[in-house]
Backbone as XML, in Angstrom:
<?xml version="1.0"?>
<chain id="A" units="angstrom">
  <residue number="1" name="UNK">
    <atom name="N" x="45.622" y="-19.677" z="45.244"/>
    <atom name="CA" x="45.608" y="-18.217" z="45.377"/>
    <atom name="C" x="45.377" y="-17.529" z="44.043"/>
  </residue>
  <residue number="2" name="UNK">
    <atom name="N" x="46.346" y="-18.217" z="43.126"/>
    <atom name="CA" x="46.014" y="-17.477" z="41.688"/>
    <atom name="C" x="44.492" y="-17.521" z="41.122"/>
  </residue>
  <residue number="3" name="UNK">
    <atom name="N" x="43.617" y="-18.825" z="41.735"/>
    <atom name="CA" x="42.497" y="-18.669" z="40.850"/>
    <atom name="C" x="41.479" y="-17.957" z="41.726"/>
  </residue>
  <residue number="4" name="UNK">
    <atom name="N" x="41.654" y="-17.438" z="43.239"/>
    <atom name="CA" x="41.042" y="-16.282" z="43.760"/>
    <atom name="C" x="41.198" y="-15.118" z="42.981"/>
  </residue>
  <residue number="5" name="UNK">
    <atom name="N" x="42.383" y="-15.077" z="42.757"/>
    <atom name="CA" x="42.855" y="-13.696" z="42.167"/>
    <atom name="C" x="41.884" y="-13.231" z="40.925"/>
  </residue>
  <residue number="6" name="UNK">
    <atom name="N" x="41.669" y="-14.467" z="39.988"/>
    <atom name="CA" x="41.341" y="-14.165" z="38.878"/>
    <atom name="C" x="39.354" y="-13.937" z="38.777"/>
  </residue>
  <residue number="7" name="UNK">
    <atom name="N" x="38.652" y="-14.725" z="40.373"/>
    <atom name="CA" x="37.912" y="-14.825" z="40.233"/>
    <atom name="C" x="37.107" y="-13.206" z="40.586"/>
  </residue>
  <residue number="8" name="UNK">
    <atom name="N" x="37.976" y="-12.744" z="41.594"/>
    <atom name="CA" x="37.948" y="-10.919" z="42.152"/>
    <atom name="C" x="37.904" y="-10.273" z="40.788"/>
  </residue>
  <residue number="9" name="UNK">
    <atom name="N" x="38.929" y="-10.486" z="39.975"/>
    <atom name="CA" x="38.659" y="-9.599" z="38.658"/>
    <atom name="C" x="38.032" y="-9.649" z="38.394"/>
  </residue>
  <residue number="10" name="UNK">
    <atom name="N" x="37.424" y="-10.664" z="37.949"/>
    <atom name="CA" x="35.739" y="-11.098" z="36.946"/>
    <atom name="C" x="34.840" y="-10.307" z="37.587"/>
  </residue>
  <residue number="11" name="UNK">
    <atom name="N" x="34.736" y="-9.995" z="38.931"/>
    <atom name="CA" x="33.644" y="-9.426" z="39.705"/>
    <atom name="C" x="33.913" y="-8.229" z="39.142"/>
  </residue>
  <residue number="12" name="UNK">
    <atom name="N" x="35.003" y="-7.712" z="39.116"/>
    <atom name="CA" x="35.008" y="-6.294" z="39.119"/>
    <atom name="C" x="34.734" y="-5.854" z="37.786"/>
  </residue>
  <residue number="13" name="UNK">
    <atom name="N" x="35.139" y="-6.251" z="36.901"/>
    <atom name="CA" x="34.939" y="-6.168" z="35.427"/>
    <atom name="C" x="33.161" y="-6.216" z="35.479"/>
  </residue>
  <residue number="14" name="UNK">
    <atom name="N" x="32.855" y="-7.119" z="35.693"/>
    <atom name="CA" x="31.467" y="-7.029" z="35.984"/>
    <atom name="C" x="30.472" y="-5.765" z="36.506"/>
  </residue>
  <residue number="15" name="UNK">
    <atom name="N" x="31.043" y="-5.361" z="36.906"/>
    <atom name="CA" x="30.757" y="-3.710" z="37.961"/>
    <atom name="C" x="30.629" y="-2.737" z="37.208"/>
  </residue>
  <residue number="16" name="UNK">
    <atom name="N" x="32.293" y="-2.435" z="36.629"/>
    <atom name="CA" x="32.617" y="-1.655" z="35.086"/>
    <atom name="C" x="31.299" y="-1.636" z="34.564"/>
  </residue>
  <residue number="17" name="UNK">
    <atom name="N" x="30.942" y="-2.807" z="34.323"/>
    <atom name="CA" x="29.428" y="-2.713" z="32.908"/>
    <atom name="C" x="28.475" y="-2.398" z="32.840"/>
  </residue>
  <residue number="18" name="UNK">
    <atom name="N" x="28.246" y="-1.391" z="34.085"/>
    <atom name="CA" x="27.203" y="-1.059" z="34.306"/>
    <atom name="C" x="26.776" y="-0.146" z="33.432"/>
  </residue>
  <residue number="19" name="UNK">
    <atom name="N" x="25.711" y="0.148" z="32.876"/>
    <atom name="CA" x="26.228" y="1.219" z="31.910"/>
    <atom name="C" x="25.277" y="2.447" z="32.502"/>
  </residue>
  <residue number="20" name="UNK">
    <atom name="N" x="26.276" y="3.522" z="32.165"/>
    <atom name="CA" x="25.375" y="4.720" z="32.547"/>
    <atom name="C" x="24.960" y="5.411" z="31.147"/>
  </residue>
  <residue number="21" name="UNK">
    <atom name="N" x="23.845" y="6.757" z="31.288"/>
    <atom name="CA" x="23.797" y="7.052" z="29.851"/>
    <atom name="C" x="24.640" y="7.671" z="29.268"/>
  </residue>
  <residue number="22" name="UNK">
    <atom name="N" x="24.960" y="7.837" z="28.034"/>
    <atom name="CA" x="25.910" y="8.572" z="27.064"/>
    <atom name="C" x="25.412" y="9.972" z="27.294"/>
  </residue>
  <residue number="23" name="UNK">
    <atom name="N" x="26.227" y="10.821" z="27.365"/>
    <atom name="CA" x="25.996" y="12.179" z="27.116"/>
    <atom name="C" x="24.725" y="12.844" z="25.816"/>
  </residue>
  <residue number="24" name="UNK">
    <atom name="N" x="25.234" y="12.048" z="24.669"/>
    <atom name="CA" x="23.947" y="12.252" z="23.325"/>
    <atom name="C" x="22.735" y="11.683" z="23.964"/>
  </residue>
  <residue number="25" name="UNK">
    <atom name="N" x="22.614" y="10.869" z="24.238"/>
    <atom name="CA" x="21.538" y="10.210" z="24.768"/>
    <atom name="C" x="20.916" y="10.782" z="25.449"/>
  </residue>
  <residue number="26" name="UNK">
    <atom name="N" x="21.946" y="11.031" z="26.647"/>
    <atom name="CA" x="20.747" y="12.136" z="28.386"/>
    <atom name="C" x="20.257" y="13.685" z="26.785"/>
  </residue>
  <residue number="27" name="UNK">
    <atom name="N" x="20.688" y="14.158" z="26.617"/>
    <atom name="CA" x="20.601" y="15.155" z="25.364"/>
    <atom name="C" x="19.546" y="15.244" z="24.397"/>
  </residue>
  <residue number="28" name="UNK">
    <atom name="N" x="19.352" y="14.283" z="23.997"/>
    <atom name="CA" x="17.968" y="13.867" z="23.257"/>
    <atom name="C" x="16.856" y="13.181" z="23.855"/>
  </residue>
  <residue number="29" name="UNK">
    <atom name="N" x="17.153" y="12.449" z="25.532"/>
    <atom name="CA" x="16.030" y="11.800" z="26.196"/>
    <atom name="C" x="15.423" y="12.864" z="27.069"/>
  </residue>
  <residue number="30" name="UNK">
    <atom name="N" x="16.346" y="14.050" z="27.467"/>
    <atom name="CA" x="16.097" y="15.484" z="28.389"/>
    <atom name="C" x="15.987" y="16.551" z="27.946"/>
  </residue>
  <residue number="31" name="UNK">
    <atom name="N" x="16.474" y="16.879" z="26.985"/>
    <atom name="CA" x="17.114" y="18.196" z="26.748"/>
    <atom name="C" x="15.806" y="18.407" z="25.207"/>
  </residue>
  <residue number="32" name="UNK">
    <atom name="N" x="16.037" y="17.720" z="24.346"/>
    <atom name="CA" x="15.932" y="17.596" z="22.859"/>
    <atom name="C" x="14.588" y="17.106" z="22.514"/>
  </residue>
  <residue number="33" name="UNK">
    <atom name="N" x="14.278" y="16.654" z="23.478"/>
    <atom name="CA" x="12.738" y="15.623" z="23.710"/>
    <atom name="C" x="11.605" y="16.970" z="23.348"/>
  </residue>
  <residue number="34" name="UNK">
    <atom name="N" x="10.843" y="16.248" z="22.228"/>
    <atom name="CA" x="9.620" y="17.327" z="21.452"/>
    <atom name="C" x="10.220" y="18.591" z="21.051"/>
  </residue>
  <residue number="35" name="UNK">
    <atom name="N" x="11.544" y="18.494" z="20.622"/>
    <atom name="CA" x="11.747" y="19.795" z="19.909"/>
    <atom name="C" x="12.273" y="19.624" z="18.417"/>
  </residue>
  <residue number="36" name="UNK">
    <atom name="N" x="11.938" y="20.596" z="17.491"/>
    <atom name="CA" x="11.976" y="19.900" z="15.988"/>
    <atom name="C" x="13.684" y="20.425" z="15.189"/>
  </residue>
  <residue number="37" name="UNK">
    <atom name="N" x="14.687" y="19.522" z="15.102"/>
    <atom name="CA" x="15.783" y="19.729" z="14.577"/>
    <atom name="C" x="15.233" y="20.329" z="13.292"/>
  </residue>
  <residue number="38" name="UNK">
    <atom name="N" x="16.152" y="22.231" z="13.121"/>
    <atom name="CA" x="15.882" y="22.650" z="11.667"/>
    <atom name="C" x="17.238" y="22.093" z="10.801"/>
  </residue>
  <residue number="39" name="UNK">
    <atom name="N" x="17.961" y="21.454" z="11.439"/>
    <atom name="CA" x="19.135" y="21.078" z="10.302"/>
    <atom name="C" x="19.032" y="20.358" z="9.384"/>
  </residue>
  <residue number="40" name="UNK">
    <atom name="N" x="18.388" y="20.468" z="8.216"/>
    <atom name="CA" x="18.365" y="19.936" z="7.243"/>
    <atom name="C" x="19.436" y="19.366" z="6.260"/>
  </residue>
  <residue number="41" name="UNK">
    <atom name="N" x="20.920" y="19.392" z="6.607"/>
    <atom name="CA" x="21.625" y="18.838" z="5.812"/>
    <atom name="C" x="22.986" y="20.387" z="5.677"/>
  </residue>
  <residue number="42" name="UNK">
    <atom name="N" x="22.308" y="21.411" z="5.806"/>
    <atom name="CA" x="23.290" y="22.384" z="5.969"/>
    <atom name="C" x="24.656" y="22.379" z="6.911"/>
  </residue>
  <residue number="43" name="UNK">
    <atom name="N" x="24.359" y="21.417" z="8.320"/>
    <atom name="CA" x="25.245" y="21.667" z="8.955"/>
    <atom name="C" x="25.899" y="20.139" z="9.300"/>
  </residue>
  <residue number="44" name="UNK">
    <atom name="N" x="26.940" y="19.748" z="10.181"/>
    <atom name="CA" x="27.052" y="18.085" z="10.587"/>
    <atom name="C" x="25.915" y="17.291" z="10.811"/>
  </residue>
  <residue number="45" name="UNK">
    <atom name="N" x="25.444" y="16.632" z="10.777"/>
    <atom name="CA" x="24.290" y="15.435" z="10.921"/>
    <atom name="C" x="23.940" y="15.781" z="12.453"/>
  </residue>
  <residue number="46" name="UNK">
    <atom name="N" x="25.318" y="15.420" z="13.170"/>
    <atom name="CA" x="25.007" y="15.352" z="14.709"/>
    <atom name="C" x="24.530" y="16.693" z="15.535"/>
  </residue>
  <residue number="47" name="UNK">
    <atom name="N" x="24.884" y="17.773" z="14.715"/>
    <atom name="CA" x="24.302" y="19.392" z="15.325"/>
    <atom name="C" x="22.992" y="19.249" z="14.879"/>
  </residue>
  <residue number="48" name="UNK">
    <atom name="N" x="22.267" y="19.097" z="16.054"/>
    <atom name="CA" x="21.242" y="19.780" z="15.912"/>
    <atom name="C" x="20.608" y="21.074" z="16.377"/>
  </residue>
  <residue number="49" name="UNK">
    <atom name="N" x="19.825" y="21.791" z="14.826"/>
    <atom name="CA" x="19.336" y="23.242" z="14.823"/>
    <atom name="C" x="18.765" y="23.305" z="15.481"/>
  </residue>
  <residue number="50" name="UNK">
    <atom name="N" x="17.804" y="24.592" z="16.224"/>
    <atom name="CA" x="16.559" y="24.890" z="16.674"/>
    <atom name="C" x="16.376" y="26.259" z="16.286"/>
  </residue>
  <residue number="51" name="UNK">
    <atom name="N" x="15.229" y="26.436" z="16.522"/>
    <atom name="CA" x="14.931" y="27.714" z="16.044"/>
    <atom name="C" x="15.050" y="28.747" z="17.334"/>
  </residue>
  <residue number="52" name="UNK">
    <atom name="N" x="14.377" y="29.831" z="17.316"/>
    <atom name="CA" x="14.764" y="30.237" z="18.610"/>
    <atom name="C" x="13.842" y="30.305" z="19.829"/>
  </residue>
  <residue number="53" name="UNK">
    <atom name="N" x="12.464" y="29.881" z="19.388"/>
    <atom name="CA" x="11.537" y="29.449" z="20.606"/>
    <atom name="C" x="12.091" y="28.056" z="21.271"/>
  </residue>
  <residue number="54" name="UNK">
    <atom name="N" x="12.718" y="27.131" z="20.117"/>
    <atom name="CA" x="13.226" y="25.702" z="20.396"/>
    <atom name="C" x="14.020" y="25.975" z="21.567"/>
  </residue>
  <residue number="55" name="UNK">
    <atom name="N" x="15.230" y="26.533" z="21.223"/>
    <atom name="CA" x="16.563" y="26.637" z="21.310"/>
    <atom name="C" x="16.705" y="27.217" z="23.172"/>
  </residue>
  <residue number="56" name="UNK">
    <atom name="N" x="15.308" y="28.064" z="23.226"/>
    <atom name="CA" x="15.253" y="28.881" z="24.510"/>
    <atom name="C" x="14.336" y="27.691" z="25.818"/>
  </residue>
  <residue number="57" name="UNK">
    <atom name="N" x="13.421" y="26.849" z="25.283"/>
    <atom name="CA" x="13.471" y="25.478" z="25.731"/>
    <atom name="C" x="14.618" y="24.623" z="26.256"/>
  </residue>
  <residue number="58" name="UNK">
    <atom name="N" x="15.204" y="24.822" z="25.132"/>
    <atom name="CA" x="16.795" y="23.950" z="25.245"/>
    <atom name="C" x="17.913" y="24.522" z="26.684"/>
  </residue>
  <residue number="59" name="UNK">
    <atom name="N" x="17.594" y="26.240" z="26.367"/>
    <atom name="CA" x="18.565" y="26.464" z="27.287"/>
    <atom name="C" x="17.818" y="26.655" z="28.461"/>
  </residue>
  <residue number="60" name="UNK">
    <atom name="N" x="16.603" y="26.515" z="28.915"/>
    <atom name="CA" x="15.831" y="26.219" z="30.001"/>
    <atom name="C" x="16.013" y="25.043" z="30.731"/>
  </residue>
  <residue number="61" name="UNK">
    <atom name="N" x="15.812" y="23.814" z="30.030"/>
    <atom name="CA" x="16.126" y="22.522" z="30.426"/>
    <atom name="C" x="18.155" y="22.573" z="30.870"/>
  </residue>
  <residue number="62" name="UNK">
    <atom name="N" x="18.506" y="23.193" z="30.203"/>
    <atom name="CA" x="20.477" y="22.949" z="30.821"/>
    <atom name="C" x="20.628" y="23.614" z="31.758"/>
  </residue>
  <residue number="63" name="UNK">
    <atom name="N" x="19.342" y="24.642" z="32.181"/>
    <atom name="CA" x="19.595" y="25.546" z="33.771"/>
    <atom name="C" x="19.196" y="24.216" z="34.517"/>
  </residue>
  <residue number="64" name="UNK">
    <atom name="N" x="18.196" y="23.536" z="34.281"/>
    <atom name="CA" x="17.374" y="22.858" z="35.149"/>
    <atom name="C" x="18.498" y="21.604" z="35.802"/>
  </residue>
  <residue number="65" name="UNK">
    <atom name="N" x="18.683" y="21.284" z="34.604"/>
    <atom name="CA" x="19.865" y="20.203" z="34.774"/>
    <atom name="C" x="20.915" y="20.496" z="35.219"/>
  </residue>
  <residue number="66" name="UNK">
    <atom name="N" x="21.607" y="21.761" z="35.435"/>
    <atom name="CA" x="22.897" y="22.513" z="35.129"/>
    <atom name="C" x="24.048" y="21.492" z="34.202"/>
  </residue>
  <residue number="67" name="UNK">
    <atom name="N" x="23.505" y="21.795" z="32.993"/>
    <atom name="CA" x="24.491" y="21.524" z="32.395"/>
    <atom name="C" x="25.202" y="22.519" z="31.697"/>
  </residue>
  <residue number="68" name="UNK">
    <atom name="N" x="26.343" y="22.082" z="31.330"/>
    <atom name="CA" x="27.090" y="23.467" z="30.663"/>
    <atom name="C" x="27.246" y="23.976" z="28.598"/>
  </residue>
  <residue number="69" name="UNK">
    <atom name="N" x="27.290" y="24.664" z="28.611"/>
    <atom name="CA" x="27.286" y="25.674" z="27.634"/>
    <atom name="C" x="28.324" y="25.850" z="26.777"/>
  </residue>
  <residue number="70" name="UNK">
    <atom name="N" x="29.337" y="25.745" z="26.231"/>
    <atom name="CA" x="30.327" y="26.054" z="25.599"/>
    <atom name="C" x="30.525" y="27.431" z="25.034"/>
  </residue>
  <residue number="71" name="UNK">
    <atom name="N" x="29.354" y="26.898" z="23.933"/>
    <atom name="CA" x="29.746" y="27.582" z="23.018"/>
    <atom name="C" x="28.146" y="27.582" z="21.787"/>
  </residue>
  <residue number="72" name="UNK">
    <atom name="N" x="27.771" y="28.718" z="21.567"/>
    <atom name="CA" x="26.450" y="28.977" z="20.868"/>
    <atom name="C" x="26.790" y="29.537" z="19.680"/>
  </residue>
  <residue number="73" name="UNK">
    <atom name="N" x="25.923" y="28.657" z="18.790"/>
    <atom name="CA" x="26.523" y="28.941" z="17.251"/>
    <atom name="C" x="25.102" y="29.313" z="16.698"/>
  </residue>
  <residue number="74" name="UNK">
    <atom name="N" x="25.188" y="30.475" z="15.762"/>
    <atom name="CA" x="24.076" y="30.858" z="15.355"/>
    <atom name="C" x="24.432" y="31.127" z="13.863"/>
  </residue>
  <residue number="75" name="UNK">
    <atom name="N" x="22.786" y="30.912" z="13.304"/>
    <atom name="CA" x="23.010" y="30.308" z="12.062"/>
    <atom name="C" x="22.358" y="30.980" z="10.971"/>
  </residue>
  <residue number="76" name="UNK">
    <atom name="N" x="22.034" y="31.202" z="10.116"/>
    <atom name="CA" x="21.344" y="32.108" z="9.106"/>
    <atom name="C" x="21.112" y="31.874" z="7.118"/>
  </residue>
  <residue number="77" name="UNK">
    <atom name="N" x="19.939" y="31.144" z="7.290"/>
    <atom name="CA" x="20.052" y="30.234" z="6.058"/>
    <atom name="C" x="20.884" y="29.134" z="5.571"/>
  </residue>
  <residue number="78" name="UNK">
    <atom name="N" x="21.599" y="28.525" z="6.655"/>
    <atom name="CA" x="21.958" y="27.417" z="6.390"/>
    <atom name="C" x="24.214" y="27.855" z="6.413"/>
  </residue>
  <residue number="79" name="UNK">
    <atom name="N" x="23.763" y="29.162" z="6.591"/>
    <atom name="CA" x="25.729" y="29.617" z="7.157"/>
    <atom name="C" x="25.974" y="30.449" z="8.440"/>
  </residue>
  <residue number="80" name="UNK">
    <atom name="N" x="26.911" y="30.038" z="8.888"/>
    <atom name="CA" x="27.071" y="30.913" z="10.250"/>
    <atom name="C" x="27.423" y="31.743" z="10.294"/>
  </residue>
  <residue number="81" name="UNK">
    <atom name="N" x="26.567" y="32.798" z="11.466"/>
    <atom name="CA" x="26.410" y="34.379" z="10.986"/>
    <atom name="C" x="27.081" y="34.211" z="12.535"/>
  </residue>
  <residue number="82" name="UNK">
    <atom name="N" x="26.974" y="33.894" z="13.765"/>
    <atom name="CA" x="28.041" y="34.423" z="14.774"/>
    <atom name="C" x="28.237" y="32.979" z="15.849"/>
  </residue>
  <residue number="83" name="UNK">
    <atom name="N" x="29.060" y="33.461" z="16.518"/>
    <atom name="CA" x="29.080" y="32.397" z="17.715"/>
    <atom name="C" x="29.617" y="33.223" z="18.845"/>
  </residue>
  <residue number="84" name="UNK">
    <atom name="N" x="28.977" y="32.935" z="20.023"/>
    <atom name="CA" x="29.022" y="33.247" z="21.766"/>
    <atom name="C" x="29.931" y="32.202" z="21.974"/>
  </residue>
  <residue number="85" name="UNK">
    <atom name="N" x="31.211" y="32.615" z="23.157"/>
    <atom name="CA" x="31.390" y="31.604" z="23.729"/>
    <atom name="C" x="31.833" y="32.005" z="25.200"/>
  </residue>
  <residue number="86" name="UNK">
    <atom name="N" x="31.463" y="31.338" z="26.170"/>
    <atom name="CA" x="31.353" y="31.692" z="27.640"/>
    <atom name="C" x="32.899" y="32.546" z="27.835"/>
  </residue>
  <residue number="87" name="UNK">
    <atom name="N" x="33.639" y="31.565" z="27.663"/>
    <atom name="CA" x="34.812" y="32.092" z="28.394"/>
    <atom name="C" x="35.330" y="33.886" z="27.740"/>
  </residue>
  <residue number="88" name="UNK">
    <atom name="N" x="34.740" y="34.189" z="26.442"/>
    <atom name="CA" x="34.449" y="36.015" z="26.183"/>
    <atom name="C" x="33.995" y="36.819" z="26.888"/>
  </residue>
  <residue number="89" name="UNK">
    <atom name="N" x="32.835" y="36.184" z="27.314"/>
    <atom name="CA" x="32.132" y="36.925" z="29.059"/>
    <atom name="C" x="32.537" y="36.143" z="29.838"/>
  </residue>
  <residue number="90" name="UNK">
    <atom name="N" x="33.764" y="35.692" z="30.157"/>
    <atom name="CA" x="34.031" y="35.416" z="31.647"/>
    <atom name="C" x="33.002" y="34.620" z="32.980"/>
  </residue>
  <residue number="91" name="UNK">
    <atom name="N" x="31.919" y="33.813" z="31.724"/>
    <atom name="CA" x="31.030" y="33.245" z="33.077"/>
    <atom name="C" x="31.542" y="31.744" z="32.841"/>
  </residue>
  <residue number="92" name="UNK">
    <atom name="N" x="31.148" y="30.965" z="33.982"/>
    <atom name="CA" x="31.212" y="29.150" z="33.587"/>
    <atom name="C" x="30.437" y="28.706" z="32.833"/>
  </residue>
  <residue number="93" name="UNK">
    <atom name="N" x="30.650" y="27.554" z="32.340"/>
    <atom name="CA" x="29.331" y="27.430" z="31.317"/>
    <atom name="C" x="28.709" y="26.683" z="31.819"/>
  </residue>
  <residue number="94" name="UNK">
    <atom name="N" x="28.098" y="26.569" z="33.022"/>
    <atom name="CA" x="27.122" y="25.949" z="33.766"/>
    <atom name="C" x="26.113" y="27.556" z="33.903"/>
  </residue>
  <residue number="95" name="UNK">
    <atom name="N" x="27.114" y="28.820" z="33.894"/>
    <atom name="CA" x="25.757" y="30.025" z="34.628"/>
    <atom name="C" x="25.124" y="30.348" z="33.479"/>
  </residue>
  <residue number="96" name="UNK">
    <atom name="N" x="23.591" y="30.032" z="33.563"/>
    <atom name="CA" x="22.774" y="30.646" z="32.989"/>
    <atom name="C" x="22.401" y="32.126" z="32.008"/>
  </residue>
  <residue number="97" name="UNK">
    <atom name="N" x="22.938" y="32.619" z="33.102"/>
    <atom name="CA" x="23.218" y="34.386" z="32.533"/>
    <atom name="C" x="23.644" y="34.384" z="31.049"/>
  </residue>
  <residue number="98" name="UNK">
    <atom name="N" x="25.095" y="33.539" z="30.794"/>
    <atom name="CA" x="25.500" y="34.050" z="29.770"/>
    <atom name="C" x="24.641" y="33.699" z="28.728"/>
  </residue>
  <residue number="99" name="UNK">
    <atom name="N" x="24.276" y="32.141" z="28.497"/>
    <atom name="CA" x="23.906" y="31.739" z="27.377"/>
    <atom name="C" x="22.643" y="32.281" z="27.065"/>
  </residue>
  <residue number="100" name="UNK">
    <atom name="N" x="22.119" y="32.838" z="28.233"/>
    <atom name="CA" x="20.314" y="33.448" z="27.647"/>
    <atom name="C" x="20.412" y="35.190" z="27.465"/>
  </residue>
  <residue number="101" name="UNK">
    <atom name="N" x="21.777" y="35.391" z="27.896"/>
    <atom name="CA" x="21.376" y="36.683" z="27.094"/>
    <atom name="C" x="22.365" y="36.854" z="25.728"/>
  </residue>
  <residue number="102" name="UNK">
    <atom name="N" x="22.960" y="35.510" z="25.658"/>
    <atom name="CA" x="23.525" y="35.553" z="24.029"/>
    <atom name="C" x="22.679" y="35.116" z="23.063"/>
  </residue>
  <residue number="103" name="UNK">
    <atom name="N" x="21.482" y="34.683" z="23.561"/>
    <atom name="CA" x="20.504" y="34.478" z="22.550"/>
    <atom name="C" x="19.763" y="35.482" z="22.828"/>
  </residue>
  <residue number="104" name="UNK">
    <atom name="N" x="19.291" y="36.353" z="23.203"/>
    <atom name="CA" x="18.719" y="37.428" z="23.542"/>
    <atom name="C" x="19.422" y="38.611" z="22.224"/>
  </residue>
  <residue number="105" name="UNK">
    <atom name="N" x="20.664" y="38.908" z="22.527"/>
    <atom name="CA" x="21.410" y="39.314" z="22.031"/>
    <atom name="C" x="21.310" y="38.832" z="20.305"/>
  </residue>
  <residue number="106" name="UNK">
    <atom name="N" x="21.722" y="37.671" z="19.847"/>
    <atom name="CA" x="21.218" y="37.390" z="18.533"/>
    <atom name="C" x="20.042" y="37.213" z="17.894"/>
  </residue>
  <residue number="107" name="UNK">
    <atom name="N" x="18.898" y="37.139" z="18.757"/>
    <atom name="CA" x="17.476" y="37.430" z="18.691"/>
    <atom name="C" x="17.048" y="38.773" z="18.160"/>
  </residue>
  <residue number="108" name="UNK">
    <atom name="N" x="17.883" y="39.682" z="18.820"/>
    <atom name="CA" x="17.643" y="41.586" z="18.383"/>
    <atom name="C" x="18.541" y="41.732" z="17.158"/>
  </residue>
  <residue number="109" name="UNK">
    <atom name="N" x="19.413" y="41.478" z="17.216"/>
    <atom name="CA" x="20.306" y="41.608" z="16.034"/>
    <atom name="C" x="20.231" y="40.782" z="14.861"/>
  </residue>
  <residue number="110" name="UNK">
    <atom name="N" x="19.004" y="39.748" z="14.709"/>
    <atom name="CA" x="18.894" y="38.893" z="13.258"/>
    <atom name="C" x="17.872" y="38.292" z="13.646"/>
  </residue>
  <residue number="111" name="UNK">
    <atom name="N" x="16.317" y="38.200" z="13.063"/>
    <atom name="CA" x="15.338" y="37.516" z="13.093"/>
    <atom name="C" x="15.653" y="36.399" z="12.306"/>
  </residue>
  <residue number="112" name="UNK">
    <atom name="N" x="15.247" y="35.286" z="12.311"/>
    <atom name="CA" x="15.679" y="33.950" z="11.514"/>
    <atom name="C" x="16.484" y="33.310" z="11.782"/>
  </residue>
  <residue number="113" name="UNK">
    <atom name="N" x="17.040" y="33.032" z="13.026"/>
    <atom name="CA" x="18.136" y="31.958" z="13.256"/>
    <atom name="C" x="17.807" y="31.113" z="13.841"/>
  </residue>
  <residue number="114" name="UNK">
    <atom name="N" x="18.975" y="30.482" z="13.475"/>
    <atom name="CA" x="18.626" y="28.658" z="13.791"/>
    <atom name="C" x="19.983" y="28.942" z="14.968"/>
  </residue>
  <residue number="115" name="UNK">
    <atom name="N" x="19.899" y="27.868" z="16.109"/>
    <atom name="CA" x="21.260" y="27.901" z="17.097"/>
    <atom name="C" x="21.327" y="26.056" z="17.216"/>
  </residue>
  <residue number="116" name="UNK">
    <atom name="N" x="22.367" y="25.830" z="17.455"/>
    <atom name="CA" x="23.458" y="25.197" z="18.345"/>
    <atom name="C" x="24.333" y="25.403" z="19.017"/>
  </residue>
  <residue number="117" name="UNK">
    <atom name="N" x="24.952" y="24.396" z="19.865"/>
    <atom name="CA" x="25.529" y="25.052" z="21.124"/>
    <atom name="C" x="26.226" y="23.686" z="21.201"/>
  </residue>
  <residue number="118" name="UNK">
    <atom name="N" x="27.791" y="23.785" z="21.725"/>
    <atom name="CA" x="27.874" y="22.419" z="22.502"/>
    <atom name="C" x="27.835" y="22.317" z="23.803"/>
  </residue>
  <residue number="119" name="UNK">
    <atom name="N" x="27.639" y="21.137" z="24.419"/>
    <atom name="CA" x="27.202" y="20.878" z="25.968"/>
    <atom name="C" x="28.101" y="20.026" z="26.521"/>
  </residue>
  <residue number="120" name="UNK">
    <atom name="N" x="27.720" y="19.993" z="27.686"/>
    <atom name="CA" x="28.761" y="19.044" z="28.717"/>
    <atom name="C" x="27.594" y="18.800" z="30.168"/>
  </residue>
  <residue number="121" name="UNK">
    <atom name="N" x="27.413" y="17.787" z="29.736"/>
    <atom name="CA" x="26.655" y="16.782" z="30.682"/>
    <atom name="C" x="27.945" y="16.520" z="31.891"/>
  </residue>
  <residue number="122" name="UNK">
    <atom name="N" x="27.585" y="16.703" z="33.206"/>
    <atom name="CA" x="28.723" y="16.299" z="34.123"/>
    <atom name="C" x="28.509" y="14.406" z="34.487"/>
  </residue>
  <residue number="123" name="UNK">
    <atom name="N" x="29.677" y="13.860" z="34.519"/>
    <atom name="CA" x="29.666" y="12.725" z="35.438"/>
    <atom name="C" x="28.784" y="12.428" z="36.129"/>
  </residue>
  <residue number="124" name="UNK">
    <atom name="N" x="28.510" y="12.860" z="37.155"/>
    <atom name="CA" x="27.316" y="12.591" z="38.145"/>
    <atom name="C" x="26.117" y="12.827" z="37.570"/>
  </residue>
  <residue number="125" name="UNK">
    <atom name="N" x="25.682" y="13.649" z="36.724"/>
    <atom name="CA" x="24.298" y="13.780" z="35.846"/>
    <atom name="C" x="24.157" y="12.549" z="35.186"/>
  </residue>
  <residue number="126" name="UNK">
    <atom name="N" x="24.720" y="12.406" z="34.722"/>
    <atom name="CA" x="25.161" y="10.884" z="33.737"/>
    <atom name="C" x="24.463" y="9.655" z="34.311"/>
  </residue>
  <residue number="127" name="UNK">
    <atom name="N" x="25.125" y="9.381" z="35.788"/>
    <atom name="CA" x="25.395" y="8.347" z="36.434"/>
    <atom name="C" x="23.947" y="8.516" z="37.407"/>
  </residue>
  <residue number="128" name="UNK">
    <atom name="N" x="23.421" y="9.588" z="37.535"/>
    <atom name="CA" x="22.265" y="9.747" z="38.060"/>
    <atom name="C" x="21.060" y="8.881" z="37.416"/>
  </residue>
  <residue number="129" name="UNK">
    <atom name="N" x="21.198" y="9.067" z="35.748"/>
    <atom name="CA" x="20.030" y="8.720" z="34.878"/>
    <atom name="C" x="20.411" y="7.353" z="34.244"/>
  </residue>
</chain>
């Protein structure tokens, strides 16, 4: 009986390994794909800039996908001049609305910015790709 027991685990462990993609990954294989990081060293390695034709690509593809939004950081020679974050306007950060008219919004109010944003790829998006 004990070496049934042990042989069921192995299966299942086996299962576990399936691997789905990493969140960075779906991000740069969907999202990030042909768009040119302006972060040159100004900000963490792993943020990547865009400019704001980039950036409006970017938030095109996270409607498409519905992925969510956090939080939009906008940037201005290499220091941060503001940040949006959903839950200020009261939307989810899956709805669209907010994040395109907070770049809208920092678009009129400062020519020259660079944005980032953090995201949240859901489970099932993940496990889809």
């Amino acid at each position: 009986k004990k070496k049934k027991k042990k042989k069921k685990k192995k299966k299942k462990k086996k299962k576990k390994k399936k691997k789905h993609m990493e969140q960075t990954e779906f991000l740069a294989q969907k999202v990030f794909i042909d768009l040119q990081n302006k972060n040159d060293g100004f900000d963490q390695a792993d943020k990547l800039h865009f400019n704001e034709w980039d950036f409006a690509v970017v938030l095109d593809r996270c409607e498409y996908f519905g992925i969510g939004i956090y939080e939009i950081q906008a940037w201005l020679d290499g220091t941060l001049f503001d940040v949006a974050v959903h839950e200020r306007v009261k939307k989810k950060a899956t709805d669209s609305s907010w994040y395109k008219k907070a770049l809208l919004t920092f678009t009129k109010r400062q020519p020259g910015l660079t944005f980032t944003a953090s995201y949240k790829v859901s489970a099932k998006l993940l496990a889809r790709h």
